[in-house]
DODRENMAR-899679 format. One line per field, with one value per residue (C-alpha): residue in one letter; residue number from 1; x, y, z. Coordinates in pm, 1 decimal, always signed. Each point is the difference from the previous one (the first is absolute). Layout:
BEGIN
r: (A/...) $
k: (NUM/...) $
u: (X/...) $
v: (Y/...) $
w: (Z/...) $
! end
This chain:
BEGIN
r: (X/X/X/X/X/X/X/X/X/X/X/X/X/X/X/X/X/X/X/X/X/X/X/X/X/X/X/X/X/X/X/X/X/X/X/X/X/X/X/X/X/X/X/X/X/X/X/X/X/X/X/X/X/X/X/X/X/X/X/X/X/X/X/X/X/X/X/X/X/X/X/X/X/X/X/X/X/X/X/X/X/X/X/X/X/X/X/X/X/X/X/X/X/X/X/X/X/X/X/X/X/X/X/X/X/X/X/X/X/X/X/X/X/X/X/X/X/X/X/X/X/X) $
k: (1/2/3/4/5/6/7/8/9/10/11/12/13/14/15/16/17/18/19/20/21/22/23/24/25/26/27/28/29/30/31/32/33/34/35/36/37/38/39/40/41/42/43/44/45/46/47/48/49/50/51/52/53/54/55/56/57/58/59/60/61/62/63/64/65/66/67/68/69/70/71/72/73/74/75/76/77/78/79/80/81/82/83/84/85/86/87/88/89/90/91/92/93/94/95/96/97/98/99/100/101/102/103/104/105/106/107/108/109/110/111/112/113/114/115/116/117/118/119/120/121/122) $
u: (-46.6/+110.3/+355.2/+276.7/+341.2/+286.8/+349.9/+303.4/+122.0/+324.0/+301.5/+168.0/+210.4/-55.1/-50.1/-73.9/-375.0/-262.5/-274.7/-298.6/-254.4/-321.9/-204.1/-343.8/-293.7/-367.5/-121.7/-58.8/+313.7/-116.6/-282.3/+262.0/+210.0/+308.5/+233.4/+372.9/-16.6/+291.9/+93.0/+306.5/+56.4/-202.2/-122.9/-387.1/-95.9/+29.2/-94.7/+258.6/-116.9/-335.1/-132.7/-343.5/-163.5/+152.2/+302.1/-109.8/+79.5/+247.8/+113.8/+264.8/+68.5/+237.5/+266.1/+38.4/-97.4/+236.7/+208.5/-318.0/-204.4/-305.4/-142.2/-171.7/-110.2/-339.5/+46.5/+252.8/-208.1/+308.3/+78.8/+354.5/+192.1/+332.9/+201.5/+281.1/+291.7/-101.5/+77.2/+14.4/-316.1/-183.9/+90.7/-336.2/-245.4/-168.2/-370.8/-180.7/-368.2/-290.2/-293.7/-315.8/-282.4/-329.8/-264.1/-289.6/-61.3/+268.7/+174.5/+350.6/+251.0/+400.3/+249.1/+344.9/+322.7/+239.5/+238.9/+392.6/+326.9/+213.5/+289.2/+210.5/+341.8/+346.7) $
v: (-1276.9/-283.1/-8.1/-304.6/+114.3/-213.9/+11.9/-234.5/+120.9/+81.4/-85.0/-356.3/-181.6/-287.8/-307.4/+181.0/+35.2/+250.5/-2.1/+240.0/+94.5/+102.5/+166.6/+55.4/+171.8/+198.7/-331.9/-398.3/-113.4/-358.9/-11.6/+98.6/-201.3/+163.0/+46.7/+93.5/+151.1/+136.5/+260.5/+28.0/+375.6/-26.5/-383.7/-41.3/-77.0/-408.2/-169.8/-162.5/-213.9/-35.0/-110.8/-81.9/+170.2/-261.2/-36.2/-402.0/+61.7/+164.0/+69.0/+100.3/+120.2/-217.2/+228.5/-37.3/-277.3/-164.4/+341.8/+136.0/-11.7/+132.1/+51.2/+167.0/+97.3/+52.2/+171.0/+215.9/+96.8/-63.0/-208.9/-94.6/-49.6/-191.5/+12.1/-235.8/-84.7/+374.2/+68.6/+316.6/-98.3/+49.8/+337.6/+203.8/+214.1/-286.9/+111.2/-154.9/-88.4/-80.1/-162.2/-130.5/-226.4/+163.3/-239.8/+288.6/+152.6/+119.1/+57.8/-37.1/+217.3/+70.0/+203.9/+102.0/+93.8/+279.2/-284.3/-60.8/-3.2/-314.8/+20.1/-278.3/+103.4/-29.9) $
w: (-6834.9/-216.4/-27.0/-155.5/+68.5/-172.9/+163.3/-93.1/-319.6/-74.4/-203.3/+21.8/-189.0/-221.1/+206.8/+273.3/+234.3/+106.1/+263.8/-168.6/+296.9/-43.2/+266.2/-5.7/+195.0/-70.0/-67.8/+98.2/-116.2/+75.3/-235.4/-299.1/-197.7/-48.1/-329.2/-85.9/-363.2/-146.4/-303.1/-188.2/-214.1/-302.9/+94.8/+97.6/+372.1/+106.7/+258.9/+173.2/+307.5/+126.2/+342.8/+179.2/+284.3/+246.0/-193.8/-71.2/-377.2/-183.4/-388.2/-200.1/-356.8/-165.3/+8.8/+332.5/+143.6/+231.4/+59.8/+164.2/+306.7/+74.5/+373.7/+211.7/+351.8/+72.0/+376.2/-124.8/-306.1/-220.4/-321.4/-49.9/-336.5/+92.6/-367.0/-2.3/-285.6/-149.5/-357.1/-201.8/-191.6/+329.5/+48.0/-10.8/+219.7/+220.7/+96.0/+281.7/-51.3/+222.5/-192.5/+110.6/-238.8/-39.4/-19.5/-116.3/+371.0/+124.2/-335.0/-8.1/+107.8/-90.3/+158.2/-94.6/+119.0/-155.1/-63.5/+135.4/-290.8/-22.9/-165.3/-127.2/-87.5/+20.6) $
! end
Protein backbone atom coordinates (compact mmCIF):
# COMPACT_ATOMS: atom_id res chain seq x y z
CA UNK A 1 0.00 0.00 0.00
CA UNK A 2 0.83 3.62 -0.36
CA UNK A 3 2.07 4.95 2.71
CA UNK A 4 4.08 8.74 3.68
CA UNK A 5 5.09 8.59 7.20
CA UNK A 6 6.44 12.01 8.70
CA UNK A 7 8.77 11.78 11.77
CA UNK A 8 10.84 14.77 13.30
CA UNK A 9 8.42 16.84 15.04
CA UNK A 10 8.64 17.90 18.28
CA UNK A 11 9.00 20.85 20.55
CA UNK A 12 12.10 23.28 20.28
CA UNK A 13 12.84 26.40 21.28
CA UNK A 14 13.04 29.58 19.45
CA UNK A 15 16.20 29.66 17.47
CA UNK A 16 16.55 26.33 17.63
CA UNK A 17 16.43 23.22 14.47
CA UNK A 18 14.50 20.16 13.37
CA UNK A 19 15.20 17.35 10.89
CA UNK A 20 11.39 16.31 9.50
CA UNK A 21 11.76 12.75 7.66
CA UNK A 22 9.58 11.50 5.36
CA UNK A 23 9.47 7.90 4.32
CA UNK A 24 7.76 6.58 1.59
CA UNK A 25 6.80 3.22 -0.18
CA UNK A 26 3.65 1.47 -2.40
CA UNK A 27 4.89 3.55 -5.07
CA UNK A 28 7.90 4.96 -7.55
CA UNK A 29 9.07 7.45 -5.33
CA UNK A 30 11.45 8.62 -8.12
CA UNK A 31 8.90 9.60 -10.58
CA UNK A 32 7.29 12.07 -7.73
CA UNK A 33 8.10 15.38 -6.83
CA UNK A 34 7.90 15.72 -3.33
CA UNK A 35 6.32 18.64 -0.97
CA UNK A 36 6.58 19.87 2.76
CA UNK A 37 3.14 21.67 3.44
CA UNK A 38 2.41 22.86 6.70
CA UNK A 39 -0.92 23.90 8.86
CA UNK A 40 -1.17 26.08 11.72
CA UNK A 41 -4.80 25.67 14.10
CA UNK A 42 -7.39 27.49 12.28
CA UNK A 43 -4.75 28.65 9.32
CA UNK A 44 -5.32 26.98 5.71
CA UNK A 45 -2.74 24.34 4.40
CA UNK A 46 0.72 26.01 2.64
CA UNK A 47 3.17 24.76 0.91
CA UNK A 48 6.35 25.20 2.33
CA UNK A 49 9.31 23.78 0.19
CA UNK A 50 9.09 22.01 -2.94
CA UNK A 51 11.56 19.68 -4.73
CA UNK A 52 11.96 17.77 -8.17
CA UNK A 53 12.10 14.13 -8.84
CA UNK A 54 16.00 14.27 -8.85
CA UNK A 55 16.11 16.86 -6.34
CA UNK A 56 17.83 19.41 -9.24
CA UNK A 57 15.25 22.13 -8.14
CA UNK A 58 13.93 23.30 -5.14
CA UNK A 59 11.36 26.17 -3.70
CA UNK A 60 10.40 27.89 -0.85
CA UNK A 61 7.54 30.08 0.43
CA UNK A 62 8.77 33.32 1.48
CA UNK A 63 8.36 32.72 4.92
CA UNK A 64 10.94 30.56 4.98
CA UNK A 65 13.31 30.80 2.75
CA UNK A 66 16.80 30.74 3.95
CA UNK A 67 15.77 28.92 7.42
CA UNK A 68 14.76 25.93 5.26
CA UNK A 69 16.07 23.07 3.34
CA UNK A 70 14.54 20.81 1.30
CA UNK A 71 16.12 17.26 0.21
CA UNK A 72 15.77 14.17 -0.53
CA UNK A 73 17.03 10.62 -1.11
CA UNK A 74 15.87 8.75 -3.84
CA UNK A 75 17.42 5.06 -2.70
CA UNK A 76 16.16 5.50 0.59
CA UNK A 77 12.72 6.61 -0.67
CA UNK A 78 12.86 9.57 1.77
CA UNK A 79 12.40 13.45 1.53
CA UNK A 80 14.04 15.45 4.17
CA UNK A 81 12.88 18.86 5.70
CA UNK A 82 16.01 20.29 7.64
CA UNK A 83 14.28 23.60 9.56
CA UNK A 84 16.87 25.84 10.86
CA UNK A 85 16.66 29.37 13.07
CA UNK A 86 12.86 28.00 14.05
CA UNK A 87 10.36 30.52 15.15
CA UNK A 88 7.03 30.24 16.87
CA UNK A 89 5.20 31.29 13.68
CA UNK A 90 6.34 27.96 12.23
CA UNK A 91 4.81 25.91 14.66
CA UNK A 92 2.14 23.77 12.72
CA UNK A 93 1.25 20.13 11.56
CA UNK A 94 3.93 19.63 8.64
CA UNK A 95 2.42 17.13 5.92
CA UNK A 96 4.59 15.37 3.51
CA UNK A 97 3.42 15.15 -0.12
CA UNK A 98 4.29 13.07 -3.10
CA UNK A 99 2.95 14.57 -6.40
CA UNK A 100 3.32 13.54 -9.82
CA UNK A 101 2.14 15.80 -13.33
CA UNK A 102 -0.44 14.15 -15.40
CA UNK A 103 -0.02 14.89 -18.87
CA UNK A 104 -3.76 13.20 -19.96
CA UNK A 105 -2.55 9.33 -19.85
CA UNK A 106 -1.47 8.52 -16.96
CA UNK A 107 -3.39 11.23 -15.06
CA UNK A 108 -1.86 12.57 -12.18
CA UNK A 109 -1.60 11.25 -8.96
CA UNK A 110 -1.12 12.74 -5.10
CA UNK A 111 -0.45 11.11 -1.98
CA UNK A 112 -0.42 12.28 1.56
CA UNK A 113 0.99 11.81 4.80
CA UNK A 114 -0.93 12.08 8.29
CA UNK A 115 1.41 14.94 9.01
CA UNK A 116 4.20 15.47 12.10
CA UNK A 117 3.55 18.67 15.02
CA UNK A 118 6.26 21.33 15.35
CA UNK A 119 6.15 23.33 18.02
CA UNK A 120 7.92 26.56 18.53
CA UNK A 121 7.98 27.65 22.04
CA UNK A 122 9.63 28.72 24.92
Amino acid sequence: QVQLVESGGGLVQPGGSLRLSCAASGFTFSMYAMNWYRQAPGKERELVAAITTAGGSTNYADSVKGRFTISRDNAKNTVYLQMNTLKPEDTAVYYCNAHRTGWGNPPGMDYWGKGTLVTVSS
